[in-house]
Backbone bond lengths (Angstrom), bond angles and torsions (degrees), N, CA, C in turn:
res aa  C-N    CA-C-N  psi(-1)  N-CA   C-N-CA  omega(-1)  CA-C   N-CA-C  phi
1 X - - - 1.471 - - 1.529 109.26 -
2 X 1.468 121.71 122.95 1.611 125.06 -178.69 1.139 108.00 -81.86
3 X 1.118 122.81 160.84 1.663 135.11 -174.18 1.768 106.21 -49.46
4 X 1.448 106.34 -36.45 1.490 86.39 -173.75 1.690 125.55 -80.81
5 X 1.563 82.42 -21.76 1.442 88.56 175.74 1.856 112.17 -74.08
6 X 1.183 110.31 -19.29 1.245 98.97 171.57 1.649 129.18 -79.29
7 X 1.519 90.87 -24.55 1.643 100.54 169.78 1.410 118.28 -53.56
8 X 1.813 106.64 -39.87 1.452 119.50 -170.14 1.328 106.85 -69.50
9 X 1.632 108.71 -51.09 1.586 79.16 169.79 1.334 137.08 -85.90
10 X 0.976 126.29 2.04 2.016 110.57 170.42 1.035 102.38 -121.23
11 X 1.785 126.04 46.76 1.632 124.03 -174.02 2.156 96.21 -94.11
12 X 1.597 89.75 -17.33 1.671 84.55 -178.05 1.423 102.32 -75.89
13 X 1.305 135.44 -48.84 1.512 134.57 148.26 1.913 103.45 9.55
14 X 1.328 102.56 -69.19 1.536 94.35 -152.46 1.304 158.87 90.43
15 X 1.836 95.64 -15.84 0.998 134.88 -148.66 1.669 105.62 -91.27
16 X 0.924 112.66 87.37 1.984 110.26 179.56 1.325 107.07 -51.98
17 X 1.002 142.80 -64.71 1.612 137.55 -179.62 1.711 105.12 -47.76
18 X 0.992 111.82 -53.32 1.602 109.60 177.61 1.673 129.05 -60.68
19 X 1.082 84.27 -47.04 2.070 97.36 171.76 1.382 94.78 -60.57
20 X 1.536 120.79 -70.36 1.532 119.84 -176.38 1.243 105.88 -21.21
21 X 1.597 114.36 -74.46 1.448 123.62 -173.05 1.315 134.01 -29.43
22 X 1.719 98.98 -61.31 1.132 123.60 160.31 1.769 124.90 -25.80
23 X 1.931 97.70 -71.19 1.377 103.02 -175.37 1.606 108.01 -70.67
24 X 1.330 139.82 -23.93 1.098 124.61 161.20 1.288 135.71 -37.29
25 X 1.173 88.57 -61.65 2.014 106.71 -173.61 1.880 102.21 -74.12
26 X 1.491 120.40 -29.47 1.437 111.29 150.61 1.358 116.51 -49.93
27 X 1.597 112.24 -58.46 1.472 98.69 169.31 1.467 142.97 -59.47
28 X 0.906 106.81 -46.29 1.884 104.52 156.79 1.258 140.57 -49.84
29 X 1.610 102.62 -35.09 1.597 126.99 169.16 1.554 94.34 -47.10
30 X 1.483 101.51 -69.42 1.749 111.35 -167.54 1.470 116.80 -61.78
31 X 1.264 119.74 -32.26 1.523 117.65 159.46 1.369 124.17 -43.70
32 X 1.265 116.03 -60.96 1.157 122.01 163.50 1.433 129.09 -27.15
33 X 1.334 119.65 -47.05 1.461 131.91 164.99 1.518 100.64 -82.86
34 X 1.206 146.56 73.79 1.068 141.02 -141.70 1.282 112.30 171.68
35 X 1.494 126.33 156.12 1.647 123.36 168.11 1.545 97.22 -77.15
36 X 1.282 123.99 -40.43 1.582 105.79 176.97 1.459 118.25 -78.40
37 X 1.915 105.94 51.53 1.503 94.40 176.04 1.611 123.62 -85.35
38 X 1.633 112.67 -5.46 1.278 118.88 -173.96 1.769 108.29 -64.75
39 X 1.662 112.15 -8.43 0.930 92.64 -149.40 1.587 108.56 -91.82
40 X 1.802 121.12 160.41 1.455 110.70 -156.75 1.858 102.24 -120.86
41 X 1.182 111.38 67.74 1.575 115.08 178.94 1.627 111.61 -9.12
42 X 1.408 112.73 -55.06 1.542 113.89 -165.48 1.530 95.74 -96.50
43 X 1.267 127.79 -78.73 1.494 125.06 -136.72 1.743 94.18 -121.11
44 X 1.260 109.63 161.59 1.632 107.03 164.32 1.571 118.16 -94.89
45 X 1.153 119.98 -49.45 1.689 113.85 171.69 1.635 89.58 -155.59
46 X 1.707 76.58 -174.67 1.590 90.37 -175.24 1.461 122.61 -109.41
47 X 1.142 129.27 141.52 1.746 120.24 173.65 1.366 121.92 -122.06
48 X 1.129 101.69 156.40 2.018 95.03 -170.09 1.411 114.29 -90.99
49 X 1.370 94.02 123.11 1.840 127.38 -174.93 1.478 96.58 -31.93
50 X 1.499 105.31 135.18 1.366 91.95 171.44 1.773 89.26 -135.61
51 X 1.765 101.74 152.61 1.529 109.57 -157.97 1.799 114.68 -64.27
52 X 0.995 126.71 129.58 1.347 147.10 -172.98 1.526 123.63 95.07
53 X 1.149 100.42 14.98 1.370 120.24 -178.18 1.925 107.24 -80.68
54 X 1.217 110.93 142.62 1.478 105.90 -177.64 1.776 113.58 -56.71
55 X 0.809 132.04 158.71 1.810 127.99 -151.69 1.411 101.16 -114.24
56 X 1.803 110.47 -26.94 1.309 117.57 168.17 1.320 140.97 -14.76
57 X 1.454 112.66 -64.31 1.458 117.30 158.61 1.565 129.44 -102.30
58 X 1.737 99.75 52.43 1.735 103.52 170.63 1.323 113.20 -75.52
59 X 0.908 143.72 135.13 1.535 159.98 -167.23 1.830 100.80 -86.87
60 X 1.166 118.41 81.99 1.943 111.66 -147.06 1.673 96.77 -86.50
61 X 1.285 117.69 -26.20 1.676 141.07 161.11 1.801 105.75 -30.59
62 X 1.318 95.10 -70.64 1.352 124.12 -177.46 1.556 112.26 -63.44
63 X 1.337 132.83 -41.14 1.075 148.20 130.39 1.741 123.51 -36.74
64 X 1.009 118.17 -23.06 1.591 126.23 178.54 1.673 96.49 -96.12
65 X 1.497 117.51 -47.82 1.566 88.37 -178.47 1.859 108.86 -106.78
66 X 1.927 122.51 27.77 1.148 90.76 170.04 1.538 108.47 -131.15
67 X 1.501 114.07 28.36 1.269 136.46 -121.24 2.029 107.50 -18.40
68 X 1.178 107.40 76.65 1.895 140.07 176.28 1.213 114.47 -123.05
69 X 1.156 137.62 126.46 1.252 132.22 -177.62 1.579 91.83 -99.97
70 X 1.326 132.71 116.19 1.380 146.67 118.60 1.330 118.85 -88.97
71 X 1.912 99.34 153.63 0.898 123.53 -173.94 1.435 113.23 -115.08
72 X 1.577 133.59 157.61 1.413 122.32 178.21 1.235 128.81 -113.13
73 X 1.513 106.06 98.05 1.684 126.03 -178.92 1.503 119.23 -37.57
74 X 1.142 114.40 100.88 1.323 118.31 170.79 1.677 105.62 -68.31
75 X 1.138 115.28 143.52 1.779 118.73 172.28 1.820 95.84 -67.35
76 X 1.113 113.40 -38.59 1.883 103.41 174.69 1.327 98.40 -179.28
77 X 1.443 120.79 175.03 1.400 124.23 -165.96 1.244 99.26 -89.21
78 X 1.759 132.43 -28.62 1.234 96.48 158.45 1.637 101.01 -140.18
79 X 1.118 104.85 127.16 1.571 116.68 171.44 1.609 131.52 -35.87
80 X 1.678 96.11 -56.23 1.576 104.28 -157.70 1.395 85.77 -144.42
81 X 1.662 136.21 160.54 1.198 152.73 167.52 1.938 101.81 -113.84
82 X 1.370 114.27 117.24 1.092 117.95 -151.58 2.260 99.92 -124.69
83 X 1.086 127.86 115.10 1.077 112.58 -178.23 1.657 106.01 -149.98
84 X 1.405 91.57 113.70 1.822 125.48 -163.05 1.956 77.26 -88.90
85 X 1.693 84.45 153.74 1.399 113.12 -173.48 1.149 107.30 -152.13
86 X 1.503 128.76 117.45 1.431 135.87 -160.53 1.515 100.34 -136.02
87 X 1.426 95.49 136.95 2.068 115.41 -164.15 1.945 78.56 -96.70
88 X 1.209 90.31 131.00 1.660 88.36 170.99 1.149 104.35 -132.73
89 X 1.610 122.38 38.32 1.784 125.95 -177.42 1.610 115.57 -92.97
90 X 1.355 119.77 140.66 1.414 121.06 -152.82 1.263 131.28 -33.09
91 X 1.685 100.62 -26.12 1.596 108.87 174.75 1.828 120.73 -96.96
92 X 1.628 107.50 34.12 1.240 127.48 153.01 1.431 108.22 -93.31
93 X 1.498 119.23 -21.26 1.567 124.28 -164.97 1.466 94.50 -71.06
94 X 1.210 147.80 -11.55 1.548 157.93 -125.74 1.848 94.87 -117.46
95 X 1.248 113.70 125.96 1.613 124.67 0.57 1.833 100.53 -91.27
96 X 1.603 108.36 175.05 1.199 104.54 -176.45 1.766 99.34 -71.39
97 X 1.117 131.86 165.19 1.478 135.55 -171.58 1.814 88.00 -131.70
98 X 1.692 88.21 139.79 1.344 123.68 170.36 1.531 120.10 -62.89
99 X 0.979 127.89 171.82 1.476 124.62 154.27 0.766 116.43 -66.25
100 X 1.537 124.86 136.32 1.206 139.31 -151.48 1.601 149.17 8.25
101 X 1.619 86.89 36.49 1.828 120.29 161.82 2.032 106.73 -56.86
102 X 1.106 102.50 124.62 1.515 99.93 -173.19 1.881 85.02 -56.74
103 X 1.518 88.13 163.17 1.725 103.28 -172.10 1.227 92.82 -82.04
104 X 1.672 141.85 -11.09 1.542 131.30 -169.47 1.690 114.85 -90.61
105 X 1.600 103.92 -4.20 1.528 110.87 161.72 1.819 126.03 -63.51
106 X 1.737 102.22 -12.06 1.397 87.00 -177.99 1.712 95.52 -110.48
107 X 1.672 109.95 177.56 1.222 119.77 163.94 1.633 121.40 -25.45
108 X 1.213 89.95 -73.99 1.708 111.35 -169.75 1.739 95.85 -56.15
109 X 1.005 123.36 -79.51 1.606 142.25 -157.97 1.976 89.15 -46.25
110 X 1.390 108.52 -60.27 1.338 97.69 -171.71 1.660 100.02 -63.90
111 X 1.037 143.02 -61.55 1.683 141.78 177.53 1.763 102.16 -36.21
112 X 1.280 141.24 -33.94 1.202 154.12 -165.77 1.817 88.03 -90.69
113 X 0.858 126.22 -45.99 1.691 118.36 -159.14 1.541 83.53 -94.25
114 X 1.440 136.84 -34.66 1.387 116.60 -178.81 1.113 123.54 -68.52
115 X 1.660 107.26 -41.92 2.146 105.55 164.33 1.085 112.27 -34.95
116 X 1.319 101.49 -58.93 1.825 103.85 -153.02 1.822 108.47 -74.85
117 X 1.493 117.49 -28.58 1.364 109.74 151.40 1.655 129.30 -44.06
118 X 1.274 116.19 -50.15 1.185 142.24 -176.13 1.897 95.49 -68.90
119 X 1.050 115.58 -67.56 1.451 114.25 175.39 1.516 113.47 -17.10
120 X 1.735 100.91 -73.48 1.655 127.61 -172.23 1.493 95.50 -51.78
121 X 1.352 127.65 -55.35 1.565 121.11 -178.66 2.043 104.92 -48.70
122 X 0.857 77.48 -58.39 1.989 97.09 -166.10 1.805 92.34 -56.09
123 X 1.306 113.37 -26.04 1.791 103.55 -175.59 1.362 100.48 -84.95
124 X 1.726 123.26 -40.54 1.426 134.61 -173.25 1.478 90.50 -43.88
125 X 1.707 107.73 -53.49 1.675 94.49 -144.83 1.871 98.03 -96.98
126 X 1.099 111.32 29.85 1.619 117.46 174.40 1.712 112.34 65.87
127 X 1.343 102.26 33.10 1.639 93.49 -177.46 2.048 114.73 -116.84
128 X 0.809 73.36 161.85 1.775 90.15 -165.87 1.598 107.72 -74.91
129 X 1.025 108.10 135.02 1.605 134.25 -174.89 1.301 130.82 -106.39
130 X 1.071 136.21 122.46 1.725 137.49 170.04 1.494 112.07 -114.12
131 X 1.139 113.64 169.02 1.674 126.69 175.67 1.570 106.70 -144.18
132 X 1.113 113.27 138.37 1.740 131.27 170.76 1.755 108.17 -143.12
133 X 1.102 93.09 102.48 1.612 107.62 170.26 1.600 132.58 -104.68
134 X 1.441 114.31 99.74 1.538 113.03 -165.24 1.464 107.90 -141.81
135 X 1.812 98.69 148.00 1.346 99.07 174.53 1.849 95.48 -146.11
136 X 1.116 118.57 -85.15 1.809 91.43 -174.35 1.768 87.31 -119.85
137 X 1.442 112.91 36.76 1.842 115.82 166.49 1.570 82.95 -149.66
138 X 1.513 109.17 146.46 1.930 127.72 140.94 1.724 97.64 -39.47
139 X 1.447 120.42 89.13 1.760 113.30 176.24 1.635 112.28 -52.16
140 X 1.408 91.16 -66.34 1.263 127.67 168.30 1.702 149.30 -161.49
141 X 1.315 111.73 157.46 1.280 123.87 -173.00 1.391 114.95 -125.46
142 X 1.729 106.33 130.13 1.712 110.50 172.70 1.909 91.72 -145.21
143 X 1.828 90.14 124.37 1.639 79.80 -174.45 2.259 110.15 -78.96
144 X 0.881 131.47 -148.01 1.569 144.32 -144.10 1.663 75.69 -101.42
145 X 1.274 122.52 117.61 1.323 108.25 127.27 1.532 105.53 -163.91
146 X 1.585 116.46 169.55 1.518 123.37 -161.61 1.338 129.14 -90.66
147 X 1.639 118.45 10.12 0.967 119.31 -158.79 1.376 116.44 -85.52
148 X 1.499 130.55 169.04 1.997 123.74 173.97 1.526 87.82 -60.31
149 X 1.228 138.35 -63.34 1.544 132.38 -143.41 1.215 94.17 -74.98
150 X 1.278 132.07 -17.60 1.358 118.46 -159.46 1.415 97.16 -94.01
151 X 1.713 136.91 -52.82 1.427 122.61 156.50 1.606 111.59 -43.20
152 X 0.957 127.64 -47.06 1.649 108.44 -169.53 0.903 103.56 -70.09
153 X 1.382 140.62 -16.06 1.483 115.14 167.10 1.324 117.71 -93.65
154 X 1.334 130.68 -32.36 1.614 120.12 142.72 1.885 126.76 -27.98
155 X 1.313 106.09 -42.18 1.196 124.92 -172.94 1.855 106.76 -76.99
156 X 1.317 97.26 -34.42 1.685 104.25 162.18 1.630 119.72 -54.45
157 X 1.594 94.10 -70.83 1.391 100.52 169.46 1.440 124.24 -53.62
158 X 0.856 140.51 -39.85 1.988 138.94 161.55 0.867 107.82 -51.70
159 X 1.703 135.77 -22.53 1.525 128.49 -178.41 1.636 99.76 -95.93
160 X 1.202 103.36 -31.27 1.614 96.32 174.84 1.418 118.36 -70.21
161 X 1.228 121.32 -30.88 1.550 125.40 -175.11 1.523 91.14 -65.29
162 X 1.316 124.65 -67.40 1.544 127.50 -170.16 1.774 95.29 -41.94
163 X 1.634 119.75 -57.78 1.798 88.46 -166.92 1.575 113.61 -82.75
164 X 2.123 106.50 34.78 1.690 78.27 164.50 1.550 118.90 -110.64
165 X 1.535 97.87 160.03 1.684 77.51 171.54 1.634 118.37 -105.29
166 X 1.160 117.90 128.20 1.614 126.06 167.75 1.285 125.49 -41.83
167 X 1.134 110.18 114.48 1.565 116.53 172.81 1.723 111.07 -88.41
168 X 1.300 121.16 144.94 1.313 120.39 151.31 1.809 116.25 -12.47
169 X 1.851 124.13 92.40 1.147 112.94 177.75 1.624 98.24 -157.79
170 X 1.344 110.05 141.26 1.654 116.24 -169.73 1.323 97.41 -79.30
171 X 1.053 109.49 -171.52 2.047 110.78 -173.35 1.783 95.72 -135.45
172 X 1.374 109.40 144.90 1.468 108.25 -176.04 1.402 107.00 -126.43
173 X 1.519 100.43 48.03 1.290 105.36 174.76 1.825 138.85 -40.10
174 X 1.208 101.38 -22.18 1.596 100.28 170.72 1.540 115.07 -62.36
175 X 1.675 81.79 -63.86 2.087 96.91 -175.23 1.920 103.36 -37.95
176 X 1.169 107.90 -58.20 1.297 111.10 -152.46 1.905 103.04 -80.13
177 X 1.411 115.51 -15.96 1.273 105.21 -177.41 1.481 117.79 -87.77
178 X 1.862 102.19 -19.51 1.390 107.54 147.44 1.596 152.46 -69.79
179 X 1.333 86.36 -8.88 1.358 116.55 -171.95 1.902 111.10 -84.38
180 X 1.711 87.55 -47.32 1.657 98.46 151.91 1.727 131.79 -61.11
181 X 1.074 119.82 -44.93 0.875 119.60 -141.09 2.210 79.76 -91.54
182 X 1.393 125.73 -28.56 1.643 131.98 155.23 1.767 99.46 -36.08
183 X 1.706 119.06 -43.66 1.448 112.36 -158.54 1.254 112.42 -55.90
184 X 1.871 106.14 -58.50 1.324 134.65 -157.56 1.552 100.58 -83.95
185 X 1.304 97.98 117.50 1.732 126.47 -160.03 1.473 99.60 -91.64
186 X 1.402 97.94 -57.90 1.239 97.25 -168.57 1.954 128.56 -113.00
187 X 1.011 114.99 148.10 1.653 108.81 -170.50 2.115 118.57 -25.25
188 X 1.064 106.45 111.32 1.564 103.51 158.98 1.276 99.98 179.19
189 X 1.668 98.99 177.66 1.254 127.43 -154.45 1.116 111.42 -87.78
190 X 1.577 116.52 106.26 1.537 120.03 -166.96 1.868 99.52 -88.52
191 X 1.486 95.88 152.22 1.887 92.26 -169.36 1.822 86.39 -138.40
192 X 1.389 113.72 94.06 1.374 115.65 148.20 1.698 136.89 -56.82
193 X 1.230 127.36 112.94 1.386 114.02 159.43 1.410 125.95 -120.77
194 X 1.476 107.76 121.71 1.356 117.79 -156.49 1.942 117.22 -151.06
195 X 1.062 134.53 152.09 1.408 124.88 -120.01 2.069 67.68 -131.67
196 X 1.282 125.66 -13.35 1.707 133.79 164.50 1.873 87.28 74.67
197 X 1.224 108.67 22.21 2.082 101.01 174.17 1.836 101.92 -74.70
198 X 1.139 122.18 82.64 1.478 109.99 177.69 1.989 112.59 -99.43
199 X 1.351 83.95 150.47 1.513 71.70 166.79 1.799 124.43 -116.25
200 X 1.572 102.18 21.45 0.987 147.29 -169.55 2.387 112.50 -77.91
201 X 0.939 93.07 167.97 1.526 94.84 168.55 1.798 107.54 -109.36
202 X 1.575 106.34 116.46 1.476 114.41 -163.56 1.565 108.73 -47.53
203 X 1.188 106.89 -43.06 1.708 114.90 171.01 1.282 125.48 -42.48
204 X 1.209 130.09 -32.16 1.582 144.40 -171.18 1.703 91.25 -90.23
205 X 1.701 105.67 -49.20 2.054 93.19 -174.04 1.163 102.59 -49.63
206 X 1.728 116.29 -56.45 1.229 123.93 -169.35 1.732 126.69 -35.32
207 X 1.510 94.53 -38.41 1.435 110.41 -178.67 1.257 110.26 -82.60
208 X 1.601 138.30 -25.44 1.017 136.12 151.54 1.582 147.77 -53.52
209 X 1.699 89.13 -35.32 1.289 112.58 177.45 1.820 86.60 -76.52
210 X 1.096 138.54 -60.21 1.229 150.22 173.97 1.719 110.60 -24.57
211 X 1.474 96.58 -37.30 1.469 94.33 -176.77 1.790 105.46 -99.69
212 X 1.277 115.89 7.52 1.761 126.36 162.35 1.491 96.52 -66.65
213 X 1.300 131.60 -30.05 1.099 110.65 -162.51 1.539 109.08 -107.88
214 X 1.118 105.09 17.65 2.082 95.73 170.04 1.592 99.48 -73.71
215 X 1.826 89.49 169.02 1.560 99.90 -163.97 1.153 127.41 53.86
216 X 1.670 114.06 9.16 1.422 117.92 149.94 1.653 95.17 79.69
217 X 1.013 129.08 42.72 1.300 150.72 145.09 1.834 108.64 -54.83
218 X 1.578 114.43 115.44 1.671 86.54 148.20 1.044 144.49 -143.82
219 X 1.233 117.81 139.25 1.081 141.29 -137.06 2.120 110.22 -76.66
220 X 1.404 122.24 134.57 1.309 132.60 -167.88 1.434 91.66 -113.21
221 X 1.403 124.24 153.12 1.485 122.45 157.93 1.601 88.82 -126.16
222 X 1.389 112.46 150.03 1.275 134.44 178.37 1.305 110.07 -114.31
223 X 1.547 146.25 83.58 1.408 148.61 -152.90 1.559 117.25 -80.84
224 X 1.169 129.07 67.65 1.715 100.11 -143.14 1.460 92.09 -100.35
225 X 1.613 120.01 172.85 1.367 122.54 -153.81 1.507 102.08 -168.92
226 X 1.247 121.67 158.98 1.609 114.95 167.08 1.878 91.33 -109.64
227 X 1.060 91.71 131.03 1.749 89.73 -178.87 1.357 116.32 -63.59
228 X 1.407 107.58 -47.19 1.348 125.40 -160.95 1.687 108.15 -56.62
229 X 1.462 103.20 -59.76 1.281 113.59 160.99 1.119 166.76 -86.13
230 X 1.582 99.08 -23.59 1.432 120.98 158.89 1.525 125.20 -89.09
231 X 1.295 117.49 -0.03 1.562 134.77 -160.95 1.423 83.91 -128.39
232 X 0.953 138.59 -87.84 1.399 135.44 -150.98 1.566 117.56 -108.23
233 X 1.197 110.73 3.22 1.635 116.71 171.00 1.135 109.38 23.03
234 X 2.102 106.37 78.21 0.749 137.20 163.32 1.692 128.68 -87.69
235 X 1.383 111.52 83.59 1.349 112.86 175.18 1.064 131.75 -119.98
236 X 1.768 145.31 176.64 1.394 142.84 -173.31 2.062 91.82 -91.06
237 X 1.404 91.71 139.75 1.652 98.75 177.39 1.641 112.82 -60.16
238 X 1.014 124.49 57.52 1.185 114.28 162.59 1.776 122.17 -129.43
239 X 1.071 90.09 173.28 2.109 88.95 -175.20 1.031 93.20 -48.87
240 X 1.269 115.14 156.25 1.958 132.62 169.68 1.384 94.48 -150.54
241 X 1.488 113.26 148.82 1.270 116.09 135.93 1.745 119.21 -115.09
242 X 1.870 87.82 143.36 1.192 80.32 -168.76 1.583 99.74 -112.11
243 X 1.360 121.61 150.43 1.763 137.74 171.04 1.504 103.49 -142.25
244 X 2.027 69.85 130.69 1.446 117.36 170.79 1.543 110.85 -50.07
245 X 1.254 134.69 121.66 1.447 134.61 -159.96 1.536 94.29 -99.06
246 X 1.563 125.68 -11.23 1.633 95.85 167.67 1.581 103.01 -119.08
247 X 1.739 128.47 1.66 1.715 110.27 174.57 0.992 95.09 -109.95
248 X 1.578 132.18 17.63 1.792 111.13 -161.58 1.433 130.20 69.26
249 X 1.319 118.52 -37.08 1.658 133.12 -166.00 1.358 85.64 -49.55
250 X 1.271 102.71 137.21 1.934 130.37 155.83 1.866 112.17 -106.87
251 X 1.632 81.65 152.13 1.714 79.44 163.14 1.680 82.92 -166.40
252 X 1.423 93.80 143.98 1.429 101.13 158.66 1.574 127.90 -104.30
253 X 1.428 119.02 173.08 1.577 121.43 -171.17 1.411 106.14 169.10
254 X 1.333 96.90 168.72 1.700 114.36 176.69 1.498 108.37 -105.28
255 X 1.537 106.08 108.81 1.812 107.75 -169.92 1.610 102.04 -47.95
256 X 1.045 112.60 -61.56 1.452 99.37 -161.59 1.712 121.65 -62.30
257 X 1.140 115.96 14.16 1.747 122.47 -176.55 1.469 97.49 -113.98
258 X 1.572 112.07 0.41 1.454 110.43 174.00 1.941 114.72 -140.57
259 X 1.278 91.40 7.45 1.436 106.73 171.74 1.585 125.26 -48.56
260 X 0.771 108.79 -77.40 1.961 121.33 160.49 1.248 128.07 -33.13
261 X 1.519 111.74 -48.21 1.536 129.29 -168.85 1.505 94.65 -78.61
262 X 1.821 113.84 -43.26 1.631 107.34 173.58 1.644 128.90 -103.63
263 X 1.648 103.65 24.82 1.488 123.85 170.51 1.771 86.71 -78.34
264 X 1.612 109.19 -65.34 1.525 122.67 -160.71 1.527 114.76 -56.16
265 X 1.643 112.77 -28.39 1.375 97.98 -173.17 1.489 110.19 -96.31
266 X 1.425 97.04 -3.07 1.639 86.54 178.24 1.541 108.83 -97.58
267 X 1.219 118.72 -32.42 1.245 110.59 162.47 1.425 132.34 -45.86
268 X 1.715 104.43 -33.36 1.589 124.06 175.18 2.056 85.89 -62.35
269 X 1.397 118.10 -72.93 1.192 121.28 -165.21 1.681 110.69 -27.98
270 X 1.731 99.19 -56.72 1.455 97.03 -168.64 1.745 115.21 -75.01
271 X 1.667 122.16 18.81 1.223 107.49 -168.87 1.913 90.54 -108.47
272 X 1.404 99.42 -25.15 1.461 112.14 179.20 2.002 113.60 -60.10
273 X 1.693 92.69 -31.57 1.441 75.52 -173.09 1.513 102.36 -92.44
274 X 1.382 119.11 -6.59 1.400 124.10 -179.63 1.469 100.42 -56.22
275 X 1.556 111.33 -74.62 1.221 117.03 -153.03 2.015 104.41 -71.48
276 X 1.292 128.83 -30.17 1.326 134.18 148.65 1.629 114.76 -30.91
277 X 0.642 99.38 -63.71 1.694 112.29 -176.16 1.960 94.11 -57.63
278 X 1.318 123.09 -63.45 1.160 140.88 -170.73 1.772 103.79 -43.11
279 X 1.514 100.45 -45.43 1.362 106.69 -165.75 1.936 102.71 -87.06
280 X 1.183 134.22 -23.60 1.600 142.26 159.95 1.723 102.53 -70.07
281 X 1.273 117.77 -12.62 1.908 101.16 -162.83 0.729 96.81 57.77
282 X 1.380 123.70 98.58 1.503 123.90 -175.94 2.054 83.81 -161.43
283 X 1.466 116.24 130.77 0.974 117.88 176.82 1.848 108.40 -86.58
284 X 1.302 117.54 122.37 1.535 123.91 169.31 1.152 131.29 -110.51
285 X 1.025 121.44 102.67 1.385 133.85 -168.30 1.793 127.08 -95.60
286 X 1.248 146.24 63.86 1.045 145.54 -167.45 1.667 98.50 -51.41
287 X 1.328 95.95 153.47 2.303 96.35 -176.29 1.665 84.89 -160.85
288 X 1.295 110.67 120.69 1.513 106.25 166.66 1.496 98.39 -101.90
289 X 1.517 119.61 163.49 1.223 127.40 -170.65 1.222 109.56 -65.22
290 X 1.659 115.00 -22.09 1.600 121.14 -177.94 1.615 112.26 -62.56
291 X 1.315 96.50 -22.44 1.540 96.76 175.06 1.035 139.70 -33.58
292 X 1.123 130.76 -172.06 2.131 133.60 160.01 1.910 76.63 -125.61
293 X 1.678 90.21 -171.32 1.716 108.27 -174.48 1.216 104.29 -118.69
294 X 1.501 108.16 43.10 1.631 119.50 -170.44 1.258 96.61 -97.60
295 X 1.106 144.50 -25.56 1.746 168.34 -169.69 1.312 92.19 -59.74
296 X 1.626 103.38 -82.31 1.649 142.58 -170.38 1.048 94.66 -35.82
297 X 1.444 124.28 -77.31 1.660 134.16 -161.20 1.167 117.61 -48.86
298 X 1.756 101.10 -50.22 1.754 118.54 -172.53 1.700 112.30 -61.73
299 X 1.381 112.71 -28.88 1.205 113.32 -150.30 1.388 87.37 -86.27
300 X 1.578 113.89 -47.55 1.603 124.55 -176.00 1.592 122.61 -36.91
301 X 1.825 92.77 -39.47 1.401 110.76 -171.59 1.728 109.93 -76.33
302 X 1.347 111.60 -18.04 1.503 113.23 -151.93 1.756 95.50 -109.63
303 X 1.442 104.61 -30.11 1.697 99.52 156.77 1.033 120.74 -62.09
304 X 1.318 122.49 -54.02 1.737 119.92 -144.07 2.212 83.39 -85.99
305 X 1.548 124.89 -21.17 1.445 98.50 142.77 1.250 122.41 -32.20
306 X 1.130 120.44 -91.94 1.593 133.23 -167.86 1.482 118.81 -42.77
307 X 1.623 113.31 -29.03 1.644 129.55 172.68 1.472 98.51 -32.41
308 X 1.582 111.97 -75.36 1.194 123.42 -149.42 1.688 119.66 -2.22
């Protein structure tokens, strides 16, 4: 069963901790059949128990068919310091969702189901977690750490962002990405997800995002987009009006007499933040909502390689 089909079925669920779950352990399953099958989500190998040692992690499986008591060596209690950063400004609310449209069709909801995927990986492999949530206020802050209470209450907050609804509000992405990047003290892997709608001068994000990476932090951008519409401004020829979901501004028009002219500049847009990003070391990641979280995961896995 592929990731999407697994989404489909327990997407009536609703359930963010569960879908997470779900697409994980799809993903690992499939690794396994895979060139990344060496890889060991929980533990790195095993070593033999030696007496007075805590009994906690005896492997009792392993013990049933070698009658040996080993135990399973974690490389350390926590690997990597990991701290996701989610844009929650009105034009993450995009697109508006129907009744009973899974919540992972919009910006936000899919960026909300990718943390918490990413979380479950990062708990599998014993590593420490943060949250920064902002849109035109600091929402919130929880710095890196590994504990159950400490995801469930991260895991609270991602379910709370999903039941709010966005009002008309600009995003002040500089202030606040500097403001983050003051939090995180110590070295890890900062993971932005952000839809890049600023109303800002790109140079100043740049310099912000720029300042995610002191202390040798590094830094992921997560690009997210609706393809259909924001990429290829795909619409039926008729009048529309269209409004800006964080100034209000309207304008009306006939998409297709402006289709091309705004295929080209956004494509121009998205090559600018490519190669920007390229020139800071700055990881960029384009993800259309059409996606799976096979992107997300892979990319996660192939940095925190290179972290070391």
């Amino acid at each position: 069963m592929n990731l999407e089909q697994q989404i489909e079925k327990i997407s009536s669920f609703q359930h963010l901790e569960l879908l997470a779950n779900q697409i994980v352990e799809g993903f690992i399953s499939g690794m396994h059949k895979s060139p990344f099958h060496g890889f060991s989500a929980e533990f790195a190998e095993h070593k033999i128990y030696n007496p007075g040692e805590s009994t906690k992690h005896i492997d009792w499986k392993l013990y049933a068919k070698t009658d040996r008591l080993y135990t399973k060596r974690y490389e350390e209690e926590t690997n990597l310091r990991c701290h996701l950063i989610l844009d929650n400004s009105s034009s993450m609310h995009y697109p508006k969702l129907k009744e009973n449209q899974p919540f992972y069709e919009s910006k936000i909801g899919f960026s909300v189901l990718a943390s918490a995927v990413l979380m479950n990986l990062l708990k599998k492999q014993r590593d420490a977690v943060g949250l920064s949530v902002y849109s035109d206020t600091y929402e919130y802050y929880s710095p890196e750490k590994g504990s159950e209470r400490h995801h469930r209450m991260i895991l609270n907050k991602l379910e709370e962002v999903l039941s709010q609804n966005k009002t008309t509000r600009k995003t002040d992405t500089v202030t606040f990405l500097h403001q983050i990047a003051e939090n995180i003290h110590r070295r890890s892997m900062v993971i932005l997800f952000t839809d890049m709608f600023q109303n800002e001068d790109n140079d100043k994000i740049f310099k912000a995002l720029q300042h995610l990476k002191h202390n040798k932090h590094k830094v992921v951008v997560f690009h997210v987009y609706d393809e259909k519409t924001e990429l290829n401004f795909s619409f039926d020829n008729t009048p529309r009006k269209f409004i800006d979901v964080e100034s209000g501004e309207e304008i009306n028009l006939f998409a297709e007499n402006t289709q091309e002219s705004y295929q080209k500049a956004v494509q121009e847009y998205f090559k600018t933040i490519e190669a920007t990003c390229m020139q800071y070391q700055i990881r960029y990641v384009p993800v259309s909502l059409s996606e799976n979280f096979e992107k997300i995961l892979l990319t996660y896995l192939v940095e925190k390689q290179k972290f070391g």
